[in-house]
C-alpha positions as CSV (number, residue, x, y, z in Angstrom):
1,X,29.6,-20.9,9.4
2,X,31.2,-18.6,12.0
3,X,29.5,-16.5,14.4
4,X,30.7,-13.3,12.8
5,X,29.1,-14.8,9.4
6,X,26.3,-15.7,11.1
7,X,26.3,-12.0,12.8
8,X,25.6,-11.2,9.0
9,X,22.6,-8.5,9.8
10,X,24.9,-6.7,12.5
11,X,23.4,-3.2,12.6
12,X,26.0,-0.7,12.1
13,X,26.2,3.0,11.5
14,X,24.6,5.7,14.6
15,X,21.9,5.1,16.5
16,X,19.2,8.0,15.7
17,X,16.3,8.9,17.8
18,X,13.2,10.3,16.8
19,X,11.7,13.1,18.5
20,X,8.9,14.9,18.8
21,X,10.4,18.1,19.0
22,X,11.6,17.9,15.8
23,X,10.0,19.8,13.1
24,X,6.9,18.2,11.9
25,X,7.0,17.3,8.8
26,X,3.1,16.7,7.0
27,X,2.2,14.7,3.6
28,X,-0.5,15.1,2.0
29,X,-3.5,12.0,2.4
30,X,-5.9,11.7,-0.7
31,X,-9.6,10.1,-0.3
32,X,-8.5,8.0,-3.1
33,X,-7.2,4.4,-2.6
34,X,-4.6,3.4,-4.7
35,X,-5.9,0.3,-7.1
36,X,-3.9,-1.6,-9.5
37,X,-6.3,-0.8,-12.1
38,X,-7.1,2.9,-13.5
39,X,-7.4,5.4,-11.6
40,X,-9.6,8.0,-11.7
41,X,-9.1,11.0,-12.5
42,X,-11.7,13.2,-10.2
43,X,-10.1,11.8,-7.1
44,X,-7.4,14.4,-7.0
45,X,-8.8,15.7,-3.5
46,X,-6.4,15.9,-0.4
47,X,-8.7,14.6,2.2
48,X,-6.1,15.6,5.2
49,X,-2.3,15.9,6.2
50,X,-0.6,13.1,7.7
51,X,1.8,13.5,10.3
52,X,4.6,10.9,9.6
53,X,6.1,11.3,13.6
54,X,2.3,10.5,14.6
55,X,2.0,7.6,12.0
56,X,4.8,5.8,12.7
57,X,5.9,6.6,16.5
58,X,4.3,5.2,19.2
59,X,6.6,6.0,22.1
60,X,8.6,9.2,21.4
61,X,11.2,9.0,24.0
62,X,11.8,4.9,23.4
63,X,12.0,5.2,19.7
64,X,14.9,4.8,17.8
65,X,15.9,4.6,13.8
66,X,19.0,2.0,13.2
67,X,20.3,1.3,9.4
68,X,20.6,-2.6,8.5
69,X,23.5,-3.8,7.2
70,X,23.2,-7.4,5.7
71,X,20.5,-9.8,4.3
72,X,19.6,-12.1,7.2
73,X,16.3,-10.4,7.5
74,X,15.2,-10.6,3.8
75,X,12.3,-13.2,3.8
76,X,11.0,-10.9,6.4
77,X,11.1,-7.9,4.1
78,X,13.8,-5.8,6.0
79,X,16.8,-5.6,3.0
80,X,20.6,-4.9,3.4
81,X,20.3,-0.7,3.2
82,X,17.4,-0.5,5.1
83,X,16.2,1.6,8.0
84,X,14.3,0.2,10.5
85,X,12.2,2.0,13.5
86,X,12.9,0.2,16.9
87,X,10.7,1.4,19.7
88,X,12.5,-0.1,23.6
89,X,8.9,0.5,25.6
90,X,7.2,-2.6,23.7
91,X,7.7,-5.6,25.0
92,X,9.4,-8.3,23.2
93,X,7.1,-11.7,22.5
94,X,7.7,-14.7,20.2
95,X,7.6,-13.8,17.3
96,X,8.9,-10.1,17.4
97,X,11.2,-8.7,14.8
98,X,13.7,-7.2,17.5
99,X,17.2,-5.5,18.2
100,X,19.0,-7.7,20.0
101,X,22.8,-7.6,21.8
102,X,24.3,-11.2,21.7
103,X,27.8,-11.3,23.5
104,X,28.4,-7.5,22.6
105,X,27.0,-6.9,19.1
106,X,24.3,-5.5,17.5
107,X,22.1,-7.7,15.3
108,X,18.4,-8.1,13.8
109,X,16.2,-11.4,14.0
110,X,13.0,-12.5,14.8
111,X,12.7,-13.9,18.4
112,X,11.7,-17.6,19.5
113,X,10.9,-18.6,22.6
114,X,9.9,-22.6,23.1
115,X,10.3,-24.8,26.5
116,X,13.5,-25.3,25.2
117,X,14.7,-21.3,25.6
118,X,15.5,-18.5,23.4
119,X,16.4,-18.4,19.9
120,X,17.0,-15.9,17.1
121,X,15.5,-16.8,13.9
122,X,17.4,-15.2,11.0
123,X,14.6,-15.0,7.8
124,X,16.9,-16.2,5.0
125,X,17.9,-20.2,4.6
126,X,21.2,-19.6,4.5
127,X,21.7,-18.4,7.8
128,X,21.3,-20.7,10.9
129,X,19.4,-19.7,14.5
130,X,21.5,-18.1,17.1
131,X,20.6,-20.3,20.4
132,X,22.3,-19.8,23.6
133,X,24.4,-21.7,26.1
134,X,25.1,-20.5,30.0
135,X,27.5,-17.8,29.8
136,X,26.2,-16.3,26.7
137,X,25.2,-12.4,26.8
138,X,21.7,-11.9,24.8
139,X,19.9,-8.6,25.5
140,X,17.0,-7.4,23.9
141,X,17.2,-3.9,23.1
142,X,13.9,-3.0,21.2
143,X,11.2,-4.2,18.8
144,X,11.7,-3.4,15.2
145,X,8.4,-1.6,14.3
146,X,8.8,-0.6,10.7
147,X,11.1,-1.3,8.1
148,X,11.6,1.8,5.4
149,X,13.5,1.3,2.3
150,X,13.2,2.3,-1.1
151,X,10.8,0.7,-4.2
């Protein structure tokens, strides 16, 4: 397999990030949990608005929204199409879902780090870890903090 097939989840398409000043945009919460059952009908009450910027942004100005291209990310739940939320103020640890830049591109993996070094874990079988040898670029750019797509 090639790098650039391995590069399979490269995130392509602008870069957008989410601000507070934009307008806010509020959906309505009902007192009602959802149940895979019947539901009733009485529970028709909005209980409150939900802020979606307040929901799903932590740090405003560190916050970013990339689209993925690929499926190198599916076991994980983030599909070809989707759009993730990456927030640059959090820290990266093992295990993270992060952006990361290896030798000049844009991909998204889950991060390993052993005794032995760093690795990014693709979460699919057919794709193989990325590991690194001296003279390798591998920057972290941000922690993927939500994945939206469509049902």
């Amino acid at each position: 397999m090639t790098f650039s097939e391995m590069m399979d989840s490269v995130l392509i398409g602008d870069v957008h990030p989410l601000s507070f000043n934009m307008p806010r945009r509020y959906v309505p919460c009902l007192t009602s949990k959802v149940v895979a059952g019947f539901p009733s009908p009485a529970d028709d009450h909005i209980e409150k608005h939900l802020d979606l910027n307040e929901h799903l942004v932590i740090h405003p100005q560190a916050t970013f929204m990339l689209r993925v291209s690929g499926w190198s990310m599916r076991d994980a739940g983030i599909f070809d199409g989707d759009e993730i939320i990456v927030d640059r103020a959090i820290s990266p640890e093992d295990g993270h879902v992060v952006v990361a830049i290896v030798n000049g591109e844009m991909t998204v993996k889950r991060l390993s780090m052993t005794s032995d070094g760093v690795c990014l874990m693709a979460a699919h079988p057919d794709f193989q870890p990325i590991g690194f040898q001296e003279g390798e670029e591998l920057v972290i750019w941000g922690v993927v903090t939500r994945v939206l797509h469509k049902v």
